[in-house]
Gaussian input, Z-matrix of N, CA and C with variables (Angstrom, degrees):
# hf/3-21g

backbone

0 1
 N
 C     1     B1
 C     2     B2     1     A1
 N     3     B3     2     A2     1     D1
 C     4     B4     3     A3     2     D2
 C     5     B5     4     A4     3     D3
 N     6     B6     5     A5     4     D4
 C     7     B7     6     A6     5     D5
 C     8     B8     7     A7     6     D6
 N     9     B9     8     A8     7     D7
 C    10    B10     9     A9     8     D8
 C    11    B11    10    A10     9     D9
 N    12    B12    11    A11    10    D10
 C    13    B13    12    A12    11    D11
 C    14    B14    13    A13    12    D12
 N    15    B15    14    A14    13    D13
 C    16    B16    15    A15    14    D14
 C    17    B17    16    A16    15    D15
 N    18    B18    17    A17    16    D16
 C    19    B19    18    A18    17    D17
 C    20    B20    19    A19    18    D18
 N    21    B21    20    A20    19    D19
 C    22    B22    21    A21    20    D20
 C    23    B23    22    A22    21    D21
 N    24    B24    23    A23    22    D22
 C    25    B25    24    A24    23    D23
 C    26    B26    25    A25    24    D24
 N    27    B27    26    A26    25    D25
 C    28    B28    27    A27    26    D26
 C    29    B29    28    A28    27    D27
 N    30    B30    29    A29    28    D28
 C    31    B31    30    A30    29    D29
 C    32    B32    31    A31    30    D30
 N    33    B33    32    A32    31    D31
 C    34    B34    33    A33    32    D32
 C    35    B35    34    A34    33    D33
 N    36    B36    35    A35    34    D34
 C    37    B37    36    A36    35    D35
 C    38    B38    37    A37    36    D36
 N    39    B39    38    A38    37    D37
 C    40    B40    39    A39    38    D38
 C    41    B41    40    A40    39    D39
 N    42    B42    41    A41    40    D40
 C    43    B43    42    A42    41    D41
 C    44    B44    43    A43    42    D42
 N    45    B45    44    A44    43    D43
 C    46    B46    45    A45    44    D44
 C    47    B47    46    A46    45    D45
 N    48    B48    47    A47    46    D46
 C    49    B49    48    A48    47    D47
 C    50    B50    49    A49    48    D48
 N    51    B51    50    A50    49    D49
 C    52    B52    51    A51    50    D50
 C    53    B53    52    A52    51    D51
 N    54    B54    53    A53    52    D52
 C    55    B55    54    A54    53    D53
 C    56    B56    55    A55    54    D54
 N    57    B57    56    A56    55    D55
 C    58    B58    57    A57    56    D56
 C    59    B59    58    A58    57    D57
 N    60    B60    59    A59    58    D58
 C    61    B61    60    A60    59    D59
 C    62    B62    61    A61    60    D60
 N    63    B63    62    A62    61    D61
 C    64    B64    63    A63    62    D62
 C    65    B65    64    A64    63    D63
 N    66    B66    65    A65    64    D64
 C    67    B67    66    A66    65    D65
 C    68    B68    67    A67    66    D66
 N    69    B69    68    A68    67    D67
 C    70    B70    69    A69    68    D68
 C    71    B71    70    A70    69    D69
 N    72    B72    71    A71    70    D70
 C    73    B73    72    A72    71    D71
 C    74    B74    73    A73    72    D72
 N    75    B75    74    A74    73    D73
 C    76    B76    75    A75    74    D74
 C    77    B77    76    A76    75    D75
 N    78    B78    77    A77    76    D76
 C    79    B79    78    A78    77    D77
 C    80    B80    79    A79    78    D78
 N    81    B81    80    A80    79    D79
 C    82    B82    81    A81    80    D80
 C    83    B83    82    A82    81    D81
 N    84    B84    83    A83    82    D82
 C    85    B85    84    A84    83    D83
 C    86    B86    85    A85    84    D84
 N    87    B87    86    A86    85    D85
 C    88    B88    87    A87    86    D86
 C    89    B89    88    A88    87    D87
 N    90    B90    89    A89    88    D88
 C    91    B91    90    A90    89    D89
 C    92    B92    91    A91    90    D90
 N    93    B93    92    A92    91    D91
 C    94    B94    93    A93    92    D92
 C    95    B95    94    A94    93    D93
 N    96    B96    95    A95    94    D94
 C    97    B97    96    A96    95    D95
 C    98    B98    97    A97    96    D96
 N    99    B99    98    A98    97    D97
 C   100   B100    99    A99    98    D98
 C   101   B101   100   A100    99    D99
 N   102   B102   101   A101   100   D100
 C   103   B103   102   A102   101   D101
 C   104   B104   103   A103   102   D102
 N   105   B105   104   A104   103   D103
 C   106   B106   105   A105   104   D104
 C   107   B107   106   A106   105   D105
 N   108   B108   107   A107   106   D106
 C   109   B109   108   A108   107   D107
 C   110   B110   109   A109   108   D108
 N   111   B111   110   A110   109   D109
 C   112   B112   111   A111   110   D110
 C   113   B113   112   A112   111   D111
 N   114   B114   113   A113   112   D112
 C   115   B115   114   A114   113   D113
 C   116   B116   115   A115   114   D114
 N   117   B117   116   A116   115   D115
 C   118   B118   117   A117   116   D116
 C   119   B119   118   A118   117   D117
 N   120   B120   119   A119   118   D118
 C   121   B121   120   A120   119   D119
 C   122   B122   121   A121   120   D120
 N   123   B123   122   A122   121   D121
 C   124   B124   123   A123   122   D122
 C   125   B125   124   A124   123   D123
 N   126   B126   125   A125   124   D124
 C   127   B127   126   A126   125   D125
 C   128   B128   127   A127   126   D126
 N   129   B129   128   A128   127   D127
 C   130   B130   129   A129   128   D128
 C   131   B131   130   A130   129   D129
 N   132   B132   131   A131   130   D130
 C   133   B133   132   A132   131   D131
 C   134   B134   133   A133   132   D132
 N   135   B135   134   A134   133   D133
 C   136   B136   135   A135   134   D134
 C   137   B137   136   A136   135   D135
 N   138   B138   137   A137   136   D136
 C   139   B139   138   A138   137   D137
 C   140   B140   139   A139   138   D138
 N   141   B141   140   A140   139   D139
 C   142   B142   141   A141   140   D140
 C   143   B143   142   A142   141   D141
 N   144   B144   143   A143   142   D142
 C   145   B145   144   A144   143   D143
 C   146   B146   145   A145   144   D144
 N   147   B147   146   A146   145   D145
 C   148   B148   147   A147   146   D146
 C   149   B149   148   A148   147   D147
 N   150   B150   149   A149   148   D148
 C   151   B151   150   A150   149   D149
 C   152   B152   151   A151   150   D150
 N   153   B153   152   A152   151   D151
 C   154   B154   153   A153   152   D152
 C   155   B155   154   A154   153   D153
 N   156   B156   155   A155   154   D154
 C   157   B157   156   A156   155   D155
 C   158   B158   157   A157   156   D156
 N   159   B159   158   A158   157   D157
 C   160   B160   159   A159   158   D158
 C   161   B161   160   A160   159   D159
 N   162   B162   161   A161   160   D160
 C   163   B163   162   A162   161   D161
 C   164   B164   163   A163   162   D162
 N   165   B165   164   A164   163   D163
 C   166   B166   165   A165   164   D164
 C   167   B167   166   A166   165   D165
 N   168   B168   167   A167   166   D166
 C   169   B169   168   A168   167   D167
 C   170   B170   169   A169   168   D168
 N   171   B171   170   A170   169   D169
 C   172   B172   171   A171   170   D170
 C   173   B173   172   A172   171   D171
 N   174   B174   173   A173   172   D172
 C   175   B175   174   A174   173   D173
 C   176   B176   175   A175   174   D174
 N   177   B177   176   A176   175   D175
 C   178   B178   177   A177   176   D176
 C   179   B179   178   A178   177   D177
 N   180   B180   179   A179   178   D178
 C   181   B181   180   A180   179   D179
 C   182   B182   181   A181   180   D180
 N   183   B183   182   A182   181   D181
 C   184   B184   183   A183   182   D182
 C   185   B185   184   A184   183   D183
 N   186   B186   185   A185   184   D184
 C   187   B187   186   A186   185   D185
 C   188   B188   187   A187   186   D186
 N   189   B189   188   A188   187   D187
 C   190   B190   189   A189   188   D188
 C   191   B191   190   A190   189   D189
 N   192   B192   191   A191   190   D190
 C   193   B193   192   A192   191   D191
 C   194   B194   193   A193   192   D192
 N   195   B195   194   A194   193   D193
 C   196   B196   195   A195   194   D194
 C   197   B197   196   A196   195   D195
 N   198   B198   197   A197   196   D196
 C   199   B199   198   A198   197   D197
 C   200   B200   199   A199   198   D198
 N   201   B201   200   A200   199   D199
 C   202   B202   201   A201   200   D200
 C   203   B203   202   A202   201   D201
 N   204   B204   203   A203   202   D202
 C   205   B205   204   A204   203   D203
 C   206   B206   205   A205   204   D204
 N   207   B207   206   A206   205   D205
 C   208   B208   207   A207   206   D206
 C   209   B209   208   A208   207   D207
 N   210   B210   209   A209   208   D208
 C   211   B211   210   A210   209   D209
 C   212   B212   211   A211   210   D210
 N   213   B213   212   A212   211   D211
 C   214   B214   213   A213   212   D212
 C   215   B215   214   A214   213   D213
 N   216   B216   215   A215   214   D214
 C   217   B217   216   A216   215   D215
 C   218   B218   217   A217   216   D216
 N   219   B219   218   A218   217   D217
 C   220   B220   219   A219   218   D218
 C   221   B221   220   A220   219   D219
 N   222   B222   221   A221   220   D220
 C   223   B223   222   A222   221   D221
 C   224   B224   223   A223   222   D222
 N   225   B225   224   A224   223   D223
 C   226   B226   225   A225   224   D224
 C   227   B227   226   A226   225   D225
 N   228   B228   227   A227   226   D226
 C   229   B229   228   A228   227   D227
 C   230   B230   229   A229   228   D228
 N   231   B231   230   A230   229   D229
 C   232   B232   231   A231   230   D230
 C   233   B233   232   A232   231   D231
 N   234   B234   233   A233   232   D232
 C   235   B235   234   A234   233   D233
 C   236   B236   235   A235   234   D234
 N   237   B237   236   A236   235   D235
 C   238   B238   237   A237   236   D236
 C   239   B239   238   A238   237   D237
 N   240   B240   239   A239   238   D238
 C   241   B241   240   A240   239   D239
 C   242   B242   241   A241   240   D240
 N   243   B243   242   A242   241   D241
 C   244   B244   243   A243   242   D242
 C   245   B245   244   A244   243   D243
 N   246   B246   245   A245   244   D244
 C   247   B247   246   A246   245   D245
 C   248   B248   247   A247   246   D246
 N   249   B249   248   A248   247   D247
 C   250   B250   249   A249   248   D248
 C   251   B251   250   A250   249   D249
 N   252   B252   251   A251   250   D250
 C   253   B253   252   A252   251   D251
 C   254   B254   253   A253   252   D252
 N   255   B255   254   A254   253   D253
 C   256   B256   255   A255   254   D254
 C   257   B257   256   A256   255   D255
 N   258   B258   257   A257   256   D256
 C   259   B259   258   A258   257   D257
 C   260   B260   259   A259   258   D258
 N   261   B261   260   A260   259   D259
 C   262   B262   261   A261   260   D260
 C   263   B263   262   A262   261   D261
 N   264   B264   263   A263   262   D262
 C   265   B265   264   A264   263   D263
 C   266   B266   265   A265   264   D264
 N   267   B267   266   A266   265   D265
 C   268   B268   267   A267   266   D266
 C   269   B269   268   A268   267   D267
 N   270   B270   269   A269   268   D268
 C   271   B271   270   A270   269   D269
 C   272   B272   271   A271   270   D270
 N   273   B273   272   A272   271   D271
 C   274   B274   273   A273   272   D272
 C   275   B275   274   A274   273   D273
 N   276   B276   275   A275   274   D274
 C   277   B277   276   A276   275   D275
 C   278   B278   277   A277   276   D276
 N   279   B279   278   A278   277   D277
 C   280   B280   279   A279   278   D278
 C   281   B281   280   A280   279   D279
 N   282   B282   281   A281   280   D280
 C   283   B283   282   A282   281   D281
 C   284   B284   283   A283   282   D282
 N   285   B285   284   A284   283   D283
 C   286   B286   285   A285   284   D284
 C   287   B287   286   A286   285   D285
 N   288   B288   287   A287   286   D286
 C   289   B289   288   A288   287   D287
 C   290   B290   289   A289   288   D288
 N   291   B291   290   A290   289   D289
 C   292   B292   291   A291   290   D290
 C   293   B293   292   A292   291   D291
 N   294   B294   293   A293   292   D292
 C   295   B295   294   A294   293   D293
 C   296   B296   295   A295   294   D294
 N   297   B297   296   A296   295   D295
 C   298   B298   297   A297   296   D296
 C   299   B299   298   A298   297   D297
 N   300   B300   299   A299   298   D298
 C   301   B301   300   A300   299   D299
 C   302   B302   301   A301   300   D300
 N   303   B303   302   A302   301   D301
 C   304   B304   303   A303   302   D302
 C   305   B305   304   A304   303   D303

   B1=1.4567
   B2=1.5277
   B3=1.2773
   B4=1.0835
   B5=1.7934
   B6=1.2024
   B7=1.1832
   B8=1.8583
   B9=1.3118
   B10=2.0339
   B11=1.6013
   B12=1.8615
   B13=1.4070
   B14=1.5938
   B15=1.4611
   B16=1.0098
   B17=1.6915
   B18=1.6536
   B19=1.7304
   B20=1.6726
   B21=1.3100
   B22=1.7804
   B23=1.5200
   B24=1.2630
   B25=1.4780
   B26=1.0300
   B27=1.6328
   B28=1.5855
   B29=1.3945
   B30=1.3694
   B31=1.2780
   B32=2.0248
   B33=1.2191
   B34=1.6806
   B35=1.6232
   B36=1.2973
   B37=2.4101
   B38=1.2851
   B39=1.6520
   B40=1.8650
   B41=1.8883
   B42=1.3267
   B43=1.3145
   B44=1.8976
   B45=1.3978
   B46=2.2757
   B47=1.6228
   B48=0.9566
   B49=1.6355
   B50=1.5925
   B51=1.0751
   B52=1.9113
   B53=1.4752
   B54=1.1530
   B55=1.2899
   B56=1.7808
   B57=1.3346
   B58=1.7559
   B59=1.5234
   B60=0.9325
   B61=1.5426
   B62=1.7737
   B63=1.6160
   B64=2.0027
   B65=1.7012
   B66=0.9809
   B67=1.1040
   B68=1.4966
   B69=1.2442
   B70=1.4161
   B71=1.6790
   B72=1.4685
   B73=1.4127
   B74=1.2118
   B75=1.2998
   B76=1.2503
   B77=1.8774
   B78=1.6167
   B79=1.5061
   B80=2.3488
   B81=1.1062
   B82=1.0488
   B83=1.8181
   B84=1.2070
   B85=1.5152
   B86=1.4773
   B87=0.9416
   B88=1.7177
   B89=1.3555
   B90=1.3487
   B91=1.2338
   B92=1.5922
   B93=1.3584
   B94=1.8614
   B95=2.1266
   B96=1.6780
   B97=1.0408
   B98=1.7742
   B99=1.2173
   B100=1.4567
   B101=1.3208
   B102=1.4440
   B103=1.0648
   B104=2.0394
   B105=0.8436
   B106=1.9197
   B107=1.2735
   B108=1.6112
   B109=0.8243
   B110=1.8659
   B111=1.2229
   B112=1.1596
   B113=1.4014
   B114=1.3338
   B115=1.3338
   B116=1.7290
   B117=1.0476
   B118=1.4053
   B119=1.2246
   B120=1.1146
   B121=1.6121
   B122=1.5781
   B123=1.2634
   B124=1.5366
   B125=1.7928
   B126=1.5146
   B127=1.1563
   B128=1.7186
   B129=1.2733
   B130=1.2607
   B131=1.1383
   B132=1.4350
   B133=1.1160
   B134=1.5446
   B135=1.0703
   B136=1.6384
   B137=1.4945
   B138=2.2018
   B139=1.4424
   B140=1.5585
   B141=1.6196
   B142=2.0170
   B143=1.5052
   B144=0.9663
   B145=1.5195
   B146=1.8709
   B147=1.2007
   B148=1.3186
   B149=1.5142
   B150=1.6451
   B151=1.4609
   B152=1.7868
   B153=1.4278
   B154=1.4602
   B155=1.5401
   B156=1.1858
   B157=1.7296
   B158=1.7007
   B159=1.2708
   B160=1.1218
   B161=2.1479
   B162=1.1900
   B163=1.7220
   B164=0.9814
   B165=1.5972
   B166=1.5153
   B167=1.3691
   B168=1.9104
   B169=0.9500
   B170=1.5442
   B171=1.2219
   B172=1.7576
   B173=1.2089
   B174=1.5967
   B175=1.4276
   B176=1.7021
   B177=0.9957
   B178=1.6567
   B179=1.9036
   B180=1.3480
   B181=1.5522
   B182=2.0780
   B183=1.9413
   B184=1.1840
   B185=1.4231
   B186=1.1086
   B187=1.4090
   B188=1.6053
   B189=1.6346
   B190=1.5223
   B191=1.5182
   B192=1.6084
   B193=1.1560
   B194=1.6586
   B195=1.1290
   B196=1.3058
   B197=1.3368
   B198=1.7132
   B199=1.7014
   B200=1.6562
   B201=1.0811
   B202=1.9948
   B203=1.6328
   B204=1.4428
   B205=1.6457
   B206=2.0101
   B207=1.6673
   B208=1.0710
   B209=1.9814
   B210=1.6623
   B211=0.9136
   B212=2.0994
   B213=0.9509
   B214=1.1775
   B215=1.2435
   B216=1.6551
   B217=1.6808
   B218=1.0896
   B219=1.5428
   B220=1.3276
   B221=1.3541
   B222=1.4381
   B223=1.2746
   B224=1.4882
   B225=1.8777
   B226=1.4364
   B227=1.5280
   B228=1.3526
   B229=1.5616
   B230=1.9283
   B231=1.6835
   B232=0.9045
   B233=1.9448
   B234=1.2758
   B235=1.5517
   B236=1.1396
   B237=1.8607
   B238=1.5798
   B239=1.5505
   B240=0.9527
   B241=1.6118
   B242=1.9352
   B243=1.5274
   B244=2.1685
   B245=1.2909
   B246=1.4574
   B247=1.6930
   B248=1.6462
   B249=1.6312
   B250=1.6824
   B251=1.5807
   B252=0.9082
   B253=2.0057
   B254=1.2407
   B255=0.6179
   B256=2.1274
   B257=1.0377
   B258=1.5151
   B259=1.1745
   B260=1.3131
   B261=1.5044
   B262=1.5906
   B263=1.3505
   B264=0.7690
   B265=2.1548
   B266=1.5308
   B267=1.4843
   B268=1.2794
   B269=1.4030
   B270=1.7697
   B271=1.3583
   B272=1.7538
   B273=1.3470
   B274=1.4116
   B275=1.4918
   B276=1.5841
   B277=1.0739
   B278=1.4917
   B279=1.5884
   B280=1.1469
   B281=1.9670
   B282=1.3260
   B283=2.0803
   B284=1.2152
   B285=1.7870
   B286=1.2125
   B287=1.6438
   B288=1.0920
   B289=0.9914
   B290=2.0107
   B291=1.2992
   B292=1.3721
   B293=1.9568
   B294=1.4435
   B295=1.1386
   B296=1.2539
   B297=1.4246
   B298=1.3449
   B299=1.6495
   B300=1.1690
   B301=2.0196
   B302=1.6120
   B303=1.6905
   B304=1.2039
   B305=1.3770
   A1=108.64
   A2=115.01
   A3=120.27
   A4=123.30
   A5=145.28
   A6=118.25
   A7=135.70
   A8=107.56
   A9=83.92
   A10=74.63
   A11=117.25
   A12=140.15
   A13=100.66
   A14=99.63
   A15=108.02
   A16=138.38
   A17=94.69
   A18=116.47
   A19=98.20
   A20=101.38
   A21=102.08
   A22=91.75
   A23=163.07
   A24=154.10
   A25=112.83
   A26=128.88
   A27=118.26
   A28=126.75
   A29=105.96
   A30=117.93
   A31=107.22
   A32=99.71
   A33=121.24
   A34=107.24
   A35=93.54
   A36=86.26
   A37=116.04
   A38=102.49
   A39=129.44
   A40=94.88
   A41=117.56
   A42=149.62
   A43=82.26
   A44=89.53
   A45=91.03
   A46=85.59
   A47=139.77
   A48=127.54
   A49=107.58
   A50=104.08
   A51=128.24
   A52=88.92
   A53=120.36
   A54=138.54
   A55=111.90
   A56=98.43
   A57=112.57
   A58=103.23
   A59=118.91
   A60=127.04
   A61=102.51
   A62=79.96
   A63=91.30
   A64=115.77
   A65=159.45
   A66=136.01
   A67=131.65
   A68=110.15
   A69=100.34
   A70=116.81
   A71=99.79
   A72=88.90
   A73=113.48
   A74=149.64
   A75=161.61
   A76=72.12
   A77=110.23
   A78=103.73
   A79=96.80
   A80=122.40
   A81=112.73
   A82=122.45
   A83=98.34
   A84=96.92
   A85=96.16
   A86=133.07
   A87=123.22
   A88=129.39
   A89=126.48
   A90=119.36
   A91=122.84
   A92=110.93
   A93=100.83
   A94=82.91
   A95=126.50
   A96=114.80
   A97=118.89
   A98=138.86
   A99=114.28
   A100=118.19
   A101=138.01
   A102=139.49
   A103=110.70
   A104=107.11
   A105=121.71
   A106=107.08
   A107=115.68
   A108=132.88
   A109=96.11
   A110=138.86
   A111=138.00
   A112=96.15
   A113=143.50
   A114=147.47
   A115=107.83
   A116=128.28
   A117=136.52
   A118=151.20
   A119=132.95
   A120=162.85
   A121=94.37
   A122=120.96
   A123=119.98
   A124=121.70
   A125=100.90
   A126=94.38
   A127=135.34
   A128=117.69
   A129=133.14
   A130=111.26
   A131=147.76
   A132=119.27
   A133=120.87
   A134=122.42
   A135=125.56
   A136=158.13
   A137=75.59
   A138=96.01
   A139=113.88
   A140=85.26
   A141=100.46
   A142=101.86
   A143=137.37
   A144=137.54
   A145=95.55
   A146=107.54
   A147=116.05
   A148=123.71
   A149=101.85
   A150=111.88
   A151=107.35
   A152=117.59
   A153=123.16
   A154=121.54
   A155=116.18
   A156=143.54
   A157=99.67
   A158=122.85
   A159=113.69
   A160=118.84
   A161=99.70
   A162=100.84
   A163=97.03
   A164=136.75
   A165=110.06
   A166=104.75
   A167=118.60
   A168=117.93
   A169=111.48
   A170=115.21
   A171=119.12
   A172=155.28
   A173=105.13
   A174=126.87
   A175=99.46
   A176=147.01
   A177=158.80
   A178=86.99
   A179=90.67
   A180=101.12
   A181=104.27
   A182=100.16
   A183=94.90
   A184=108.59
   A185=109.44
   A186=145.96
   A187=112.34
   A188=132.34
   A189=116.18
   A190=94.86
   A191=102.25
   A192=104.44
   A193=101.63
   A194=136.80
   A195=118.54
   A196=110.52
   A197=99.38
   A198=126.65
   A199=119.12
   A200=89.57
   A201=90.97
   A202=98.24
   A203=123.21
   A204=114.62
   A205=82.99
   A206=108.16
   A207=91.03
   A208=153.07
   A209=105.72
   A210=141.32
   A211=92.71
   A212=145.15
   A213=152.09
   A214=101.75
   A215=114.42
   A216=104.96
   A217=87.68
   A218=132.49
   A219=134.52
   A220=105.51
   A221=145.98
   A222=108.26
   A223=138.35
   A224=102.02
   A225=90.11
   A226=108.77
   A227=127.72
   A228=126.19
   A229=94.57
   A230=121.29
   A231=107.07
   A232=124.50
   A233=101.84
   A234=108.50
   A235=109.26
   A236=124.00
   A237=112.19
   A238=104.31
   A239=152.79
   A240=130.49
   A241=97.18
   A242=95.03
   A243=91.52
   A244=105.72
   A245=112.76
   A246=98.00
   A247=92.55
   A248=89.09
   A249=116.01
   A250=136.85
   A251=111.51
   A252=120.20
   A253=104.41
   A254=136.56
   A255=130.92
   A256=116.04
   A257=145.70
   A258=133.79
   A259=81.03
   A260=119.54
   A261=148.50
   A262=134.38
   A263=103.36
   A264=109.13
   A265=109.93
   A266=104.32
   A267=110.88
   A268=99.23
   A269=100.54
   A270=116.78
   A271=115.74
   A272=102.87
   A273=121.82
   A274=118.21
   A275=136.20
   A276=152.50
   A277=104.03
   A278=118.41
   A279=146.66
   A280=95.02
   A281=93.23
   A282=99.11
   A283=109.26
   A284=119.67
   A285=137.50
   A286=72.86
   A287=159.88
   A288=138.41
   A289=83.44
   A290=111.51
   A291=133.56
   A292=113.88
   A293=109.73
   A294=112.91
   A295=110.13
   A296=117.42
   A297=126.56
   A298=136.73
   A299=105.55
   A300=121.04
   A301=89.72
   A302=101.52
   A303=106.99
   A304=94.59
   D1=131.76
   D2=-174.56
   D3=-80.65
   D4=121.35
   D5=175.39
   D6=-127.10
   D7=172.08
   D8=-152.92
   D9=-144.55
   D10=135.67
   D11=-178.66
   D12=-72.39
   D13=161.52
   D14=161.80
   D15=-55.40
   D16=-24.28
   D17=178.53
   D18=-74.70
   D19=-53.13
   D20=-167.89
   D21=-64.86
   D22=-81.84
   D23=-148.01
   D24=-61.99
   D25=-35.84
   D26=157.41
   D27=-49.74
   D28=-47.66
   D29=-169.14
   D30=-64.02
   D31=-44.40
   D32=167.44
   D33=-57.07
   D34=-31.94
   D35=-175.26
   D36=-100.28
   D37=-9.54
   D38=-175.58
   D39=-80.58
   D40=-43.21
   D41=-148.80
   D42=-74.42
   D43=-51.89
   D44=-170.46
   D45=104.21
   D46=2.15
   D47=179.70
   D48=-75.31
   D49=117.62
   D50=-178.57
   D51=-50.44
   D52=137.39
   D53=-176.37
   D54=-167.30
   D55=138.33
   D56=-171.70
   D57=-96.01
   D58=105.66
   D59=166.74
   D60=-85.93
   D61=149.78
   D62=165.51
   D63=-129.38
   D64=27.98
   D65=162.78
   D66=22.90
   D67=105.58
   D68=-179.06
   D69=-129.39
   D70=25.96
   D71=-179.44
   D72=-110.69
   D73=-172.25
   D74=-57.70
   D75=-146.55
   D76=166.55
   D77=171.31
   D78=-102.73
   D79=14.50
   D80=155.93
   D81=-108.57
   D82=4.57
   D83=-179.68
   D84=-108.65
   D85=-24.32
   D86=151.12
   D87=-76.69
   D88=-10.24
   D89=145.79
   D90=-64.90
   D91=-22.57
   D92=-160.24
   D93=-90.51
   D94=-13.54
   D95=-166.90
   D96=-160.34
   D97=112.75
   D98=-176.15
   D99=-157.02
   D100=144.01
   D101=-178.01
   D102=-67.72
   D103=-17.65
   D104=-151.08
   D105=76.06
   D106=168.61
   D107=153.88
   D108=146.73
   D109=-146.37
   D110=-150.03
   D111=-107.56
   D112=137.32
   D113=-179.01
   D114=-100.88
   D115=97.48
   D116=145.60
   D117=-121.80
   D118=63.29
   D119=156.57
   D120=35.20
   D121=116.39
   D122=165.29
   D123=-21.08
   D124=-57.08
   D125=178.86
   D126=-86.41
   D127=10.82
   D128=147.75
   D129=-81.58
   D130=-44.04
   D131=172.61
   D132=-72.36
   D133=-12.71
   D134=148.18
   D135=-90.35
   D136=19.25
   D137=149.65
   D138=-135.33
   D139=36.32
   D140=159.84
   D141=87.84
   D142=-14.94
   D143=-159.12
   D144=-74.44
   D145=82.48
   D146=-176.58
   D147=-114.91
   D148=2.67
   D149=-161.71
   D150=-47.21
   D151=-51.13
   D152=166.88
   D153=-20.70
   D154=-60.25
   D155=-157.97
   D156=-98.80
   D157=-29.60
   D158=-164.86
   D159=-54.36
   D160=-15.13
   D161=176.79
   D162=-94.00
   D163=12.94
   D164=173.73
   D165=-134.77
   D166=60.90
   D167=-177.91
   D168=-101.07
   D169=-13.91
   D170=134.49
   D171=-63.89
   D172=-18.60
   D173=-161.59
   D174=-82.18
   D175=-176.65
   D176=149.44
   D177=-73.30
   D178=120.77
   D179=175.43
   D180=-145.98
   D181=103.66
   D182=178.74
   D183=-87.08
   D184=149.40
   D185=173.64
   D186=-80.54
   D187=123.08
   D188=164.29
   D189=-159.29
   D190=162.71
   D191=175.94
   D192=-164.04
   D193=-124.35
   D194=-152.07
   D195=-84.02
   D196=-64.94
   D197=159.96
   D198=-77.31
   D199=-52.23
   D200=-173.76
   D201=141.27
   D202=-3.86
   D203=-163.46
   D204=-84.49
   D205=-95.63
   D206=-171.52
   D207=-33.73
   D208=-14.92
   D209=176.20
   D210=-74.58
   D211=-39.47
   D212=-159.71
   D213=-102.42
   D214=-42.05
   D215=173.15
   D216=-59.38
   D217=-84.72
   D218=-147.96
   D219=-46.30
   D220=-57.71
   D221=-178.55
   D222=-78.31
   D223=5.89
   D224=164.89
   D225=-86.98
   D226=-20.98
   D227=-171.51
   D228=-60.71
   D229=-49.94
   D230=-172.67
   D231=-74.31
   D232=-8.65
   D233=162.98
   D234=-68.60
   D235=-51.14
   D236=175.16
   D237=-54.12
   D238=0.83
   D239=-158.05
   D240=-141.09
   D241=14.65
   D242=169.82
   D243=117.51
   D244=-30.89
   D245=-164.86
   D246=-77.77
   D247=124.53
   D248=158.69
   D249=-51.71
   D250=6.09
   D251=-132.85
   D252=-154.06
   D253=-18.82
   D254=-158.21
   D255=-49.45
   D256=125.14
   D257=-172.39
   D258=-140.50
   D259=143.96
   D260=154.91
   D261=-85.59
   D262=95.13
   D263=178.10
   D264=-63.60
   D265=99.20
   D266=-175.80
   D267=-79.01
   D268=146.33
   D269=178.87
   D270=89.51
   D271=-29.94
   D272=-174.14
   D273=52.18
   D274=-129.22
   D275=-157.51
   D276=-81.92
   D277=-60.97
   D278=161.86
   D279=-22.54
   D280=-101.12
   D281=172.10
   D282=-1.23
   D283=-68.27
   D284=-113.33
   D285=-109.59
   D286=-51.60
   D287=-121.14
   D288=-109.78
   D289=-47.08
   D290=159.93
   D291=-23.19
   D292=-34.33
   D293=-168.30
   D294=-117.87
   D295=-35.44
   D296=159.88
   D297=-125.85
   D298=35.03
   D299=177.32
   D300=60.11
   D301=-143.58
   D302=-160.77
   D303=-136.00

């Protein structure tokens, strides 16, 4: 699994470079905070409900969520199941908010 800091993805979304975010936490811990990108709850994507994500199982598709743990399951569950790409936001939300507020 591949993984990319909170400095390198700012600098990449600061940049204007099109980039696929995933969200995978809870739908109240992305309301109180969130980068964008596609909202799907850890445990829907580990009971396949991927219809959203499914064209971007080639594309660079980061992964984040609070810390970086569930965000890391999820992109290795979605490497077992095709996606090419998975990248992990180490530290996750927590990091990110840590380095740059909200």
């Amino acid at each position: 699994m591949q993984t990319i800091t909170a400095e390198q993805l700012k600098q990449r979304l600061d940049s204007g470079e099109k980039i696929n975010l995933l969200d995978v936490r809870e739908n109240h811990e992305r309301a109180e905070f969130n980068i964008g990108g596609i909202h799907i709850p850890l445990g829907a994507i580990q009971t396949m409900q991927l219809d959203d994500i499914e064209d971007l199982k080639n594309e660079k598709l980061i992964v984040y969520c609070r810390s970086g743990n569930r965000s890391g399951m999820a992109a290795l569950f979605l490497e077992q199941v095709g996606f090419t790409n998975t990248i992990n936001l180490v530290g996750g939300m927590l990091n990110w908010q840590d380095k740059f507020g909200k």
